[in-house]
Backbone bond lengths (Angstrom), bond angles and torsions (degrees), N, CA, C in turn:
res aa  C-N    CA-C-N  psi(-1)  N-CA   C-N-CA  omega(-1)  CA-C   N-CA-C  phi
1 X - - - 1.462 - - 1.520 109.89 -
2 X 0.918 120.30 154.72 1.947 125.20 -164.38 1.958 89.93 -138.23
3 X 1.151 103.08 170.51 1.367 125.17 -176.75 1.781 94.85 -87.71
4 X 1.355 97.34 140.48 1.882 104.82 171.58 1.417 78.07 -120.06
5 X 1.287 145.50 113.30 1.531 159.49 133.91 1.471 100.32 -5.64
6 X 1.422 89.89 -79.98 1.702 116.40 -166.11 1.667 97.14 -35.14
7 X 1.549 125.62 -88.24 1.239 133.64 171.72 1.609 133.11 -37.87
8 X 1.792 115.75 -27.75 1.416 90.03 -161.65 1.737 76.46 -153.32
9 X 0.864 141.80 -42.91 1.970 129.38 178.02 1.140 138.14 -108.20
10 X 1.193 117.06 72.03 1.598 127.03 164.19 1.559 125.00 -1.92
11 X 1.739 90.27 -57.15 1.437 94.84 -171.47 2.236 120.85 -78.29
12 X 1.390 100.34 31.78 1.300 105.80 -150.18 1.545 81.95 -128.45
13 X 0.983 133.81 -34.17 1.548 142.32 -165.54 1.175 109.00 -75.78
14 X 1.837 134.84 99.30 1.209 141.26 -109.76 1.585 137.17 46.33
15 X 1.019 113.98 -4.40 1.715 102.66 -179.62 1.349 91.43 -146.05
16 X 1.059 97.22 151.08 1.953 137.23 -179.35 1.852 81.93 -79.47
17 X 1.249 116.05 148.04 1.510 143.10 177.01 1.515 94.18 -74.22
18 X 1.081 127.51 -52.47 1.678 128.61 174.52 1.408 105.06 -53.66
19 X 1.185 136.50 -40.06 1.129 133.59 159.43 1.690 145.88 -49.45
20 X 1.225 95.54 -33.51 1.421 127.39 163.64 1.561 121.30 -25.30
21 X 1.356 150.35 139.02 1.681 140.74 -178.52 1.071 79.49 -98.63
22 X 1.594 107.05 141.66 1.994 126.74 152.51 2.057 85.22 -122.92
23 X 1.283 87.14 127.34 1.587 79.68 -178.75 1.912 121.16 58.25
24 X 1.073 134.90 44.53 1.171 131.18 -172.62 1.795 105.77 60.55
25 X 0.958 147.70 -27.76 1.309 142.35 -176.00 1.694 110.24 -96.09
26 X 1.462 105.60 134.77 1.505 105.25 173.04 2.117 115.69 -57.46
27 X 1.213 103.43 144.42 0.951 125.88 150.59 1.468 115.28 -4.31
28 X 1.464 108.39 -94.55 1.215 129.45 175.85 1.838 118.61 -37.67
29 X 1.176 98.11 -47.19 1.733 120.38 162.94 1.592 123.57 -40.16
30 X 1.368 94.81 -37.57 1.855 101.24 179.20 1.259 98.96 -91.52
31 X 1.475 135.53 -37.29 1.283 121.72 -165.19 1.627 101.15 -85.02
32 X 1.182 145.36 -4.75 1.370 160.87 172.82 1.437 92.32 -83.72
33 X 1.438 142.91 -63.72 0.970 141.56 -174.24 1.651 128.39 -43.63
34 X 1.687 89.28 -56.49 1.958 104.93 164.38 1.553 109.81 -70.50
35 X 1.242 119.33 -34.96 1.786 103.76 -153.09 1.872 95.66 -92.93
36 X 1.545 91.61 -23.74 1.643 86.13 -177.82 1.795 143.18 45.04
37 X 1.070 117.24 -104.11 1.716 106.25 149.46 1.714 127.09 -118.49
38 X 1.650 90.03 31.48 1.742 93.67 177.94 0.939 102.69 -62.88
39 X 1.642 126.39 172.79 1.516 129.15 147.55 0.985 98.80 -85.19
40 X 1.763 135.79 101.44 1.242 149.37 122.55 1.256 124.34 -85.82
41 X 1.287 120.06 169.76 1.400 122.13 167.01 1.432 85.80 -151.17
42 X 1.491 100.95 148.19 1.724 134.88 -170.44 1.065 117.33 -138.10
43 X 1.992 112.50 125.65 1.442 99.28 157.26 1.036 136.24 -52.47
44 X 1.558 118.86 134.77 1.768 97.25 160.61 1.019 161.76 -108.22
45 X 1.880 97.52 49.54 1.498 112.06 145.59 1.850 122.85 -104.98
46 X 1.425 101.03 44.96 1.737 102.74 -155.88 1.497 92.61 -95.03
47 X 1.212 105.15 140.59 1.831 109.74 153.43 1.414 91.80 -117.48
48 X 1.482 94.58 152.24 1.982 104.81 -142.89 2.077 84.53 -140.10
49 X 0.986 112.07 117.97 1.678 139.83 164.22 1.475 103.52 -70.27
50 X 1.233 101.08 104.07 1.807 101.94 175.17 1.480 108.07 -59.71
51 X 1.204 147.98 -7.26 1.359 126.03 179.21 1.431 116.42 -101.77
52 X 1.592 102.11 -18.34 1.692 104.19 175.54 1.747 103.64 -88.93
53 X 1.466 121.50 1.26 1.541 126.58 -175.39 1.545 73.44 -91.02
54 X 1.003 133.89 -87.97 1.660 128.82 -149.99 1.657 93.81 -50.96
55 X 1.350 160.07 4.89 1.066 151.77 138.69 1.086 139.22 -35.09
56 X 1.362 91.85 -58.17 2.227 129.55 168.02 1.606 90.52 -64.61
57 X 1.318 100.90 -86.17 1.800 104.78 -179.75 1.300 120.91 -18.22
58 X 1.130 112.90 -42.39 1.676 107.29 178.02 1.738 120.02 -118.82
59 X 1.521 94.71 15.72 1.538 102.47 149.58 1.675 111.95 84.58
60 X 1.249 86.88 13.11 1.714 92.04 174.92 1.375 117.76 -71.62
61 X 1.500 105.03 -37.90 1.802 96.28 176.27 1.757 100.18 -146.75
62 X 1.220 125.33 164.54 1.146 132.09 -148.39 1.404 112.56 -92.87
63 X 1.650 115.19 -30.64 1.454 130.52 176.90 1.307 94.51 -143.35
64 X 1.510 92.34 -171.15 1.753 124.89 174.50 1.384 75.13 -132.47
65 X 1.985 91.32 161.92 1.733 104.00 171.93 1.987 81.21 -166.95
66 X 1.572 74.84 149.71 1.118 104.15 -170.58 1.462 131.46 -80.72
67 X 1.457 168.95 -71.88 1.307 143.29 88.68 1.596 101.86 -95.72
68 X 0.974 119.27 -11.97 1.726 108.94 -178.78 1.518 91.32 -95.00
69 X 1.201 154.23 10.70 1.634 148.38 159.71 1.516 108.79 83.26
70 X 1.731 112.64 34.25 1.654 141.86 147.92 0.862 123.38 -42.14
71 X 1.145 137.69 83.04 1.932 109.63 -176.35 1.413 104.93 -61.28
72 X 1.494 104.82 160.94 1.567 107.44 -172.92 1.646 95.51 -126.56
73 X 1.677 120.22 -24.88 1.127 118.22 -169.28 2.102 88.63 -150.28
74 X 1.703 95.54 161.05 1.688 86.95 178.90 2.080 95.59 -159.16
75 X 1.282 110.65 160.76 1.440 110.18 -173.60 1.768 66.49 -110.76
76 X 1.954 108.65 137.61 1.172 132.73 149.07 1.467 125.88 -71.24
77 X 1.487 117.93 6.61 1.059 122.94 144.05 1.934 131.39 -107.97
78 X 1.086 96.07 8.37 1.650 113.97 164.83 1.455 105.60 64.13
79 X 1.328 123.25 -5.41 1.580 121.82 169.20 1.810 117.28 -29.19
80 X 1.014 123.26 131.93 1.156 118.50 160.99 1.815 108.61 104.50
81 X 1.059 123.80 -175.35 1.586 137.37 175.05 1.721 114.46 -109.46
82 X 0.970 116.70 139.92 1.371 133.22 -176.31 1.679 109.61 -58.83
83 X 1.077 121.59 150.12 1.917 117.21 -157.48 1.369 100.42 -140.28
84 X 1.276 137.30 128.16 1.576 132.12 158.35 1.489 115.33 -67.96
85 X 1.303 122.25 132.18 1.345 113.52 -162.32 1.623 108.69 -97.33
86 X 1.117 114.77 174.16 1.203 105.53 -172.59 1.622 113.07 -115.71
87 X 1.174 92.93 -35.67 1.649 119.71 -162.21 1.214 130.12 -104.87
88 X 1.966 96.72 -42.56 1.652 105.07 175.65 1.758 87.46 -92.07
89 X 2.103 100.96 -174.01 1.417 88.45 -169.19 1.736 75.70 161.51
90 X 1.370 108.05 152.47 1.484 113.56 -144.57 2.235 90.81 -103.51
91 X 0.842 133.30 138.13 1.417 117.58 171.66 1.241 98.17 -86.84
92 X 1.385 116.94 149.09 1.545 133.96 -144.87 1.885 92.76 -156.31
93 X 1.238 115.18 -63.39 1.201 103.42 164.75 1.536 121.08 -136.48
94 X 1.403 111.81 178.40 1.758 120.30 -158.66 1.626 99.29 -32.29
95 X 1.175 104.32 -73.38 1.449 121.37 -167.06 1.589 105.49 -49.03
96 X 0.772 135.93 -7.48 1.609 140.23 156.29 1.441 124.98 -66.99
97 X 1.459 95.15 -14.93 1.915 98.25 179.91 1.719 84.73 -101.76
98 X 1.217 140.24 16.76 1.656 129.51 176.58 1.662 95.58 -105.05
99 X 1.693 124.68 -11.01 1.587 114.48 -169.23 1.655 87.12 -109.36
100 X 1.088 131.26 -28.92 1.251 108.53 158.78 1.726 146.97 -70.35
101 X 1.079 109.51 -17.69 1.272 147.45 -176.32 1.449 94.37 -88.56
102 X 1.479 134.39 -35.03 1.290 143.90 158.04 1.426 114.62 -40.78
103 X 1.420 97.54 -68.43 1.256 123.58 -166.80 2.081 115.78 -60.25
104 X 1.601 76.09 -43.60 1.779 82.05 -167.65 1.916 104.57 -78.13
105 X 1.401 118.63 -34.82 1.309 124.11 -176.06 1.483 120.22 -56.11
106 X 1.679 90.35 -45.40 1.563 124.51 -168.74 1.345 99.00 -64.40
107 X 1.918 124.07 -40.13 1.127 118.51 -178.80 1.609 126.51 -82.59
108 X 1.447 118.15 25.30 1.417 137.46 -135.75 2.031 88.01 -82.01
109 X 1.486 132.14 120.89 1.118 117.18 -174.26 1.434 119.58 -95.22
110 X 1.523 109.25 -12.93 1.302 118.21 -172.71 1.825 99.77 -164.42
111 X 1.793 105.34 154.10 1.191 101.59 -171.78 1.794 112.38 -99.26
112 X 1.153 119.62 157.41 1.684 105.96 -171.15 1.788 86.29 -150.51
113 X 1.879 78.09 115.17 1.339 89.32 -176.79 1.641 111.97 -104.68
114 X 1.720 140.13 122.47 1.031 125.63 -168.01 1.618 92.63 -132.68
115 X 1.135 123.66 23.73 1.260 123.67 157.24 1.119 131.17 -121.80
116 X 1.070 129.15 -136.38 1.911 117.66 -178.86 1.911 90.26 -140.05
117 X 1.416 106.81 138.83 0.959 141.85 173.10 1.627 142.17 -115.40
118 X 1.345 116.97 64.72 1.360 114.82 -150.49 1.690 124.68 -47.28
119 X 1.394 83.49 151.65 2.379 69.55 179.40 1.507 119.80 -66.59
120 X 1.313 132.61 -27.63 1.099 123.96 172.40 1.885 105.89 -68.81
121 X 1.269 132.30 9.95 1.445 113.29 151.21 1.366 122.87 -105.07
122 X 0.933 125.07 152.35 1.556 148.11 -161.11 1.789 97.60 -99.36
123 X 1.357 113.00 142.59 1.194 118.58 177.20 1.731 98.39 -136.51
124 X 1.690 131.75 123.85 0.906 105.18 147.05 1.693 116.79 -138.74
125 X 0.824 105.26 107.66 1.738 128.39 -171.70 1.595 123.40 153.14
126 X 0.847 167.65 173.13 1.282 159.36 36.18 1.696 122.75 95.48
127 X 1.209 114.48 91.40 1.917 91.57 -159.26 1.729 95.60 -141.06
128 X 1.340 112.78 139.62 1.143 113.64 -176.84 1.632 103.00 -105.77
129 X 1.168 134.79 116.74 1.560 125.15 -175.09 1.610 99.24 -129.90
130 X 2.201 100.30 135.80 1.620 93.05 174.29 1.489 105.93 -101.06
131 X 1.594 81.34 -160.66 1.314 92.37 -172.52 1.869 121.24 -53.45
132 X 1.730 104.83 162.55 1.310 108.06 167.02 1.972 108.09 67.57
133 X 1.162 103.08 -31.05 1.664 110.02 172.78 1.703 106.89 -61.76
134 X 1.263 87.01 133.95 1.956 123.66 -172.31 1.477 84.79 -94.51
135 X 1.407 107.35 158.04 1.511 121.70 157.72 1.807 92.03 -156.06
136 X 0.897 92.40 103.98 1.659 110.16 -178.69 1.565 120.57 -64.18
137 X 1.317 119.59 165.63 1.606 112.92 179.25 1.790 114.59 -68.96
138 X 0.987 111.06 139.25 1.032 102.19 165.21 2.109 106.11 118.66
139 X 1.317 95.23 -28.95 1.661 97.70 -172.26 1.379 109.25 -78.78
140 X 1.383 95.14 141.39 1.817 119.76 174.92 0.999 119.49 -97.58
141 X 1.432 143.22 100.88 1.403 138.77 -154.72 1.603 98.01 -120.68
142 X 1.587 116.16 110.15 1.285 114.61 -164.08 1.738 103.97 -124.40
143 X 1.355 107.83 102.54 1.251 97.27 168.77 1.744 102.76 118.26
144 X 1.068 147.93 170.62 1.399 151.37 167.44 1.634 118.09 -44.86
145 X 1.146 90.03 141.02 2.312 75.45 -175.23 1.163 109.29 -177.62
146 X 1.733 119.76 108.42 1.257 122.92 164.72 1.221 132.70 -74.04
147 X 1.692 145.86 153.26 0.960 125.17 -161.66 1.615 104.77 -167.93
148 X 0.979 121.92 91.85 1.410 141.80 -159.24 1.918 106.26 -43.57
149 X 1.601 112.02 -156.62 1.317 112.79 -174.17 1.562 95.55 -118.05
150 X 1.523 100.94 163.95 1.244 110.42 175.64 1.934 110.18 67.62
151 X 1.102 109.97 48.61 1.823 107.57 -172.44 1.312 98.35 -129.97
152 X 1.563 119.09 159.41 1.301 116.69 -178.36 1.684 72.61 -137.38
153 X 1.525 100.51 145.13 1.713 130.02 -179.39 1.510 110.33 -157.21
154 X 1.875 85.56 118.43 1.600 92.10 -166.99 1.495 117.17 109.12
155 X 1.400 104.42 153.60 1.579 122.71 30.69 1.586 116.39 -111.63
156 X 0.936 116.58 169.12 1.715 112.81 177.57 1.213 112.41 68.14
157 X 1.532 141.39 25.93 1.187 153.59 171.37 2.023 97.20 -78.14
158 X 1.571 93.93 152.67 1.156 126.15 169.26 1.416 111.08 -133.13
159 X 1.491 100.05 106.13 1.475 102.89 179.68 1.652 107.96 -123.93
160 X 1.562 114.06 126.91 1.444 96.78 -172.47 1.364 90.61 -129.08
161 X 1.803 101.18 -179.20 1.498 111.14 -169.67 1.436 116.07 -94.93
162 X 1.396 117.86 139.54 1.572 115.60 44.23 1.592 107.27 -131.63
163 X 1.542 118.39 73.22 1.332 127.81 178.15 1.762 108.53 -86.09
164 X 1.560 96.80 141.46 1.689 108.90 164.67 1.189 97.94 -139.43
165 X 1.460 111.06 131.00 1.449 128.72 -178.89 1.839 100.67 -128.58
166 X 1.277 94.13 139.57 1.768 116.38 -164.29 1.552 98.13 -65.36
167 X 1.464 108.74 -164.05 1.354 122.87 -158.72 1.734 93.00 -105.60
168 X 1.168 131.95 165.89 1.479 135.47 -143.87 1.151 128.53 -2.64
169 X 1.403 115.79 65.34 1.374 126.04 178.87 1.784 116.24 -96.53
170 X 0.854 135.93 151.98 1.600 151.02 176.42 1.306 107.45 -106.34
171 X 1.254 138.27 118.12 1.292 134.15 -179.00 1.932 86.13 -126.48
172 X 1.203 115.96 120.37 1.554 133.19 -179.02 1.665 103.88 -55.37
173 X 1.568 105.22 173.72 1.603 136.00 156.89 1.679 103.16 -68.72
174 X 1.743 100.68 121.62 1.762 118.19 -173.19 1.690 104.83 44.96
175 X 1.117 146.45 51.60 1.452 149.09 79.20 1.196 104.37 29.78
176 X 1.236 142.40 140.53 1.519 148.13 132.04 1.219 115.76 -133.00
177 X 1.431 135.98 113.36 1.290 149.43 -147.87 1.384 113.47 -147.45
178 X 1.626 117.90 108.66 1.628 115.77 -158.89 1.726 101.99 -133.89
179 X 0.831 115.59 121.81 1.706 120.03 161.60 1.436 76.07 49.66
180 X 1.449 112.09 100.99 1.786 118.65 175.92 1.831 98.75 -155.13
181 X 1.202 118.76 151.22 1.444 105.48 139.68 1.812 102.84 -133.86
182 X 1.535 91.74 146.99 1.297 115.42 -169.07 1.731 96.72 -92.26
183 X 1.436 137.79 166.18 1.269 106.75 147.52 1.580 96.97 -133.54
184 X 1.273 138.90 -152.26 1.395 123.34 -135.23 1.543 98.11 -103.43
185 X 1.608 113.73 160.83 1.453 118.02 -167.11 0.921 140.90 41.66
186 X 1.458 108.73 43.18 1.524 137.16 162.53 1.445 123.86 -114.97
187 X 1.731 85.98 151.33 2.052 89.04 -170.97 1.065 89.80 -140.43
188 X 2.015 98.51 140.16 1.195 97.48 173.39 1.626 98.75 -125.40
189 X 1.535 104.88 120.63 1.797 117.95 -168.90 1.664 117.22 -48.82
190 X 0.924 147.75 -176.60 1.428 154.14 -118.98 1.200 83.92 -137.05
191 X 1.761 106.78 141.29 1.642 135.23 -173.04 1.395 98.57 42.45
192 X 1.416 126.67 72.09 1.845 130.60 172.99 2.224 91.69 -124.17
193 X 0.758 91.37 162.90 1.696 117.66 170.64 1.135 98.12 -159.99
194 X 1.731 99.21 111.50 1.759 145.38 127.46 1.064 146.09 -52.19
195 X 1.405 130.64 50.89 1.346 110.40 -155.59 1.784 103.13 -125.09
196 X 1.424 100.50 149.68 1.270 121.78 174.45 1.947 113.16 42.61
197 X 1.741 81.12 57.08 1.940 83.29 179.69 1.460 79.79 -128.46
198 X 1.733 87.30 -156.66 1.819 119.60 175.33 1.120 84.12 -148.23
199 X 1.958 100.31 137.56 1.679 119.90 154.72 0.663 94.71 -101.83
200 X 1.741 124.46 160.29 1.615 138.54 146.03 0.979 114.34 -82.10
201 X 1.295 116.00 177.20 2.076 120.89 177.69 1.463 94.89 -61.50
202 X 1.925 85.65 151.93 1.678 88.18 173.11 1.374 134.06 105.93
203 X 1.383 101.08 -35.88 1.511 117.56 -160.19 1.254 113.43 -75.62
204 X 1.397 121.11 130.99 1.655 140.10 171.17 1.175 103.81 -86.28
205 X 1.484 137.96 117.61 1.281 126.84 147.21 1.787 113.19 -84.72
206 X 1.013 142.52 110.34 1.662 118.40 166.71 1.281 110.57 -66.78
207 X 1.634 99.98 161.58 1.471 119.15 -169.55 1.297 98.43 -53.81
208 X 1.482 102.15 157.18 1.943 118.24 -175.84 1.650 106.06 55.54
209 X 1.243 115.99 31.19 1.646 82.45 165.95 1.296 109.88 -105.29
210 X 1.298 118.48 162.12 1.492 120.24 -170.63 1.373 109.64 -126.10
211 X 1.865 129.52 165.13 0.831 119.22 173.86 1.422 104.53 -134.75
212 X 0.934 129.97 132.13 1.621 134.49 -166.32 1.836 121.25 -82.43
213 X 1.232 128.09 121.43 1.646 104.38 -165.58 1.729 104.66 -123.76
214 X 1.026 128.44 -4.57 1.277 143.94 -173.96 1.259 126.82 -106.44
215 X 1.201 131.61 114.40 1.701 139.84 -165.93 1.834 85.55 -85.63
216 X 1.238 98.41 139.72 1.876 115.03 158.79 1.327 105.41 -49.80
217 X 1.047 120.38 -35.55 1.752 111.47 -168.23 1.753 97.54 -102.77
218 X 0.654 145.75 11.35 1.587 143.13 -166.75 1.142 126.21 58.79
219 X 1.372 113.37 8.72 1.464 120.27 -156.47 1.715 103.20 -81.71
220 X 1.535 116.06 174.83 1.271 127.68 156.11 2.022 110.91 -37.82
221 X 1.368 99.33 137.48 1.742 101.71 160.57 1.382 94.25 -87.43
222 X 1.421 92.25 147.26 1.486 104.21 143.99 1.404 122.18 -140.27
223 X 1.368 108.22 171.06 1.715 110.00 -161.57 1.578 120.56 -153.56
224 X 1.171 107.14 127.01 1.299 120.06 -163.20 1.611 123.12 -45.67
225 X 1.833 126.16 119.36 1.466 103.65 -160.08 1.754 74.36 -146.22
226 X 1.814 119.68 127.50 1.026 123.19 178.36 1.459 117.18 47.81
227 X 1.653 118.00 32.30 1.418 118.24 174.54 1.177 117.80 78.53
228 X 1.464 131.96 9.81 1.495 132.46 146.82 1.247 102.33 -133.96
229 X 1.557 96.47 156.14 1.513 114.04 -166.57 1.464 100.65 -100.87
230 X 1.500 108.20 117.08 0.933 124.22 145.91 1.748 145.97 -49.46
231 X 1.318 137.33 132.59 1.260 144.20 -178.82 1.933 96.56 -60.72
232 X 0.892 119.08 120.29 1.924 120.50 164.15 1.502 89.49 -70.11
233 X 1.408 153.52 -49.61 1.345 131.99 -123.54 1.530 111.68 49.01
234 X 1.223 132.75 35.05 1.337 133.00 -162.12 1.877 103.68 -147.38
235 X 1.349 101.66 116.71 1.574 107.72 -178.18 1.788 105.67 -68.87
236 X 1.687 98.31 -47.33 1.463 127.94 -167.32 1.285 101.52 -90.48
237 X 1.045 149.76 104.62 1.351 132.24 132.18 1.740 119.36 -163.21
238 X 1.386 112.04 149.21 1.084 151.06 -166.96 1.373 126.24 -73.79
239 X 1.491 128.43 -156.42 1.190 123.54 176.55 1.315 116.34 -84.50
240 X 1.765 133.78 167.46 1.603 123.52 137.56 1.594 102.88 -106.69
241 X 0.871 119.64 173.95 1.692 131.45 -139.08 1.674 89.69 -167.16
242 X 1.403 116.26 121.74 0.969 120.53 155.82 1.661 126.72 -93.72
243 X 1.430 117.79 -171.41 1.422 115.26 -154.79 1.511 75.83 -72.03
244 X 2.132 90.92 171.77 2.002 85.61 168.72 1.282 133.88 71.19
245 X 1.606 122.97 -0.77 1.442 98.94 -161.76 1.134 96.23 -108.31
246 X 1.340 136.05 139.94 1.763 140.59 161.56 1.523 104.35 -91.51
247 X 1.367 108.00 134.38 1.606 111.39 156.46 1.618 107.71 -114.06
248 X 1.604 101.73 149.91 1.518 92.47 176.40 1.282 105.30 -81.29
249 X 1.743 116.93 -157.20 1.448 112.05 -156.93 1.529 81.54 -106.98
250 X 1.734 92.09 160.61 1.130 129.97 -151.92 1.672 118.73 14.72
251 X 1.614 96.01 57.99 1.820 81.49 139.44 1.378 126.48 -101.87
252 X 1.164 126.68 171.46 1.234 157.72 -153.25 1.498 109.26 -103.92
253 X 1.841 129.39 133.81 1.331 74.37 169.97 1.934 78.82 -150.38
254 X 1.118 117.95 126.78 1.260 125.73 -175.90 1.442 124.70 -58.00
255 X 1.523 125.21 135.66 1.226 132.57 176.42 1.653 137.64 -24.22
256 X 1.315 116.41 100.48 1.359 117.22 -166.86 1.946 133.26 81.72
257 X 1.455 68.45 27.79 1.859 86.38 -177.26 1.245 113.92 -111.64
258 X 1.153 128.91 130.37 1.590 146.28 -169.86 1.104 103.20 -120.84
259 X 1.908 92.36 146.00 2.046 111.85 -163.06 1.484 83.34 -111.43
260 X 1.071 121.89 144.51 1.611 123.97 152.16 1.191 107.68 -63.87
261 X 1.676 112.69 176.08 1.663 113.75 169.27 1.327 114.80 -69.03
262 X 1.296 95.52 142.38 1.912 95.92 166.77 1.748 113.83 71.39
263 X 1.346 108.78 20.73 1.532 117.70 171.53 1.397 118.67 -83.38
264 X 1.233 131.39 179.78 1.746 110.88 -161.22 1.653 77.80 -159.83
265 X 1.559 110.26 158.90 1.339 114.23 169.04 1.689 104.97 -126.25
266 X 1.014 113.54 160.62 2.129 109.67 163.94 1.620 89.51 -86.04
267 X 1.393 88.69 176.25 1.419 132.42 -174.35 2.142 101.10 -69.17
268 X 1.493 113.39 106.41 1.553 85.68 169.09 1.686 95.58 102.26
269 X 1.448 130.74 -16.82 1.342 120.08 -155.02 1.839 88.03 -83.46
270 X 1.178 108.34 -176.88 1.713 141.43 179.31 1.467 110.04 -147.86
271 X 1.294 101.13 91.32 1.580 119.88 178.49 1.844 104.49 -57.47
272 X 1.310 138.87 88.84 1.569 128.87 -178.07 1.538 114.79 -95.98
273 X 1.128 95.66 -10.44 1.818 110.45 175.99 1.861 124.68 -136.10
274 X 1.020 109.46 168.78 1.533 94.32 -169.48 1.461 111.77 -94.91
275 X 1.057 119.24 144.01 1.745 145.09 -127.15 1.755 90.11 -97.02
276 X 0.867 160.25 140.10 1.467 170.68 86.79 1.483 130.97 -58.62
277 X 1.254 113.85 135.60 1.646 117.56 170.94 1.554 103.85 -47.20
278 X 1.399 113.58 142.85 1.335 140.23 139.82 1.163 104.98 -28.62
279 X 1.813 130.57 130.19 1.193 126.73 174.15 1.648 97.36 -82.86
């Protein structure tokens, strides 16, 4: 199955999926990183598990496959038997760049700080910060968390893991931002909760808007893709947000609903369905 833009991913409309940040780095970048000068060949929509890549690499099995029998990864010399993967796994839709982004943050081994971090904030986990990036008094950084250059965060923000937010981003006063990725030149306004989506570049949140990640019953979200709703595999999760979109302050915007690019909300609204351009 491949992405139809038009019908079911916002965040795909301008950029190639290889293109995509998992952790501030494209897509394409991590799987270049693991396969290096093996003879592999890779899909390219794969997020690739370094221990099942050294598998292929050393010829134990011939591919990865995906649960529909996808390859996600393959040795160009076909050595070996075909493997169900466990770990890597092809992104297919939005919410698939939030389990990688899981994966890669979560695996964060050391923190590299190239910005300034004031002493009245608290850090506890793992945090990669670039250049020119503020971390203001007052922020709680809980859990693993990348955080590009040129960003101002804070003050009094709560940002926990496993969030990566792009390069000139604004994260507001009381912020709460959880298992998110931001991507670059986006703000999200003062007293908002983010949790468990994707923004695109660009994005305005106004103050108070919220995003909802939890069904009443605990169950799976699901979310509308070509006019049936799809299962997320996801207990938790949130909005996708395309590039461009402003909401005014305090809207609302219900579980598993996606804005196209360049969508706008009023002041006060409750997003209950997913947001599209004006024909």
């Amino acid at each position: 199955m491949e992405f139809k833009a038009s019908d079911c991913h916002p965040l795909t409309l301008g950029r190639a999926i290889g293109d995509f940040p998992i952790g501030n780095i494209a897509l394409s970048a991590h799987q270049q990183r693991l396969v290096g000068s093996a003879a592999l060949g890779v899909h390219s929509h794969a997020w690739l598990a370094s221990d099942e890549v050294a598998l292929l690499a050393a010829g134990e099995c011939s591919s990865l496959l995906d649960a529909s029998g996808e390859k996600i990864a393959w040795r160009l010399d076909g050595i070996g038997d075909a493997i169900a993967a466990r770990e890597s796994f092809l992104i297919r839709y939005p919410w698939d760049f939030l389990r990688a982004n899981e994966a890669w943050v979560g695996s964060l081994g050391e923190s590299i700080i190239d910005g300034e971090v004031h002493p009245l904030a608290v850090v506890e986990g793992l945090i990669h910060i670039g250049e020119g990036t503020r971390i203001l008094p007052g922020v709680f950084i809980e859990g693993n968390v990348v955080i590009g250059r040129n960003c101002k965060i804070g003050p009094n923000c709560y940002i926990r893991g496993n969030t990566s937010i792009g390069d000139g981003c604004h994260i507001g006063q009381s912020v709460e931002i959880k298992n998110t990725i931001v991507l670059d030149r986006s703000s999200i306004g003062h007293l908002s909760y983010v949790g468990d989506s994707v923004l695109g570049e660009g994005v305005n949140f106004g103050a108070g808007t919220t995003t909802s990640n939890l069904r009443h019953d605990g169950s799976n979200h699901r979310s509308t893709v070509a006019g049936e709703l799809v299962d997320t595999g996801r207990r938790k999760f949130g909005a996708i947000v395309g590039d461009g979109v402003h909401t005014g302050i305090n809207t609302s915007i219900y579980p598993g609903r996606k804005m196209w690019p360049g969508t706008t909300t009023l002041p006060g609204s409750i997003v209950q369905r997913d947001v599209h351009p004006l024909a």
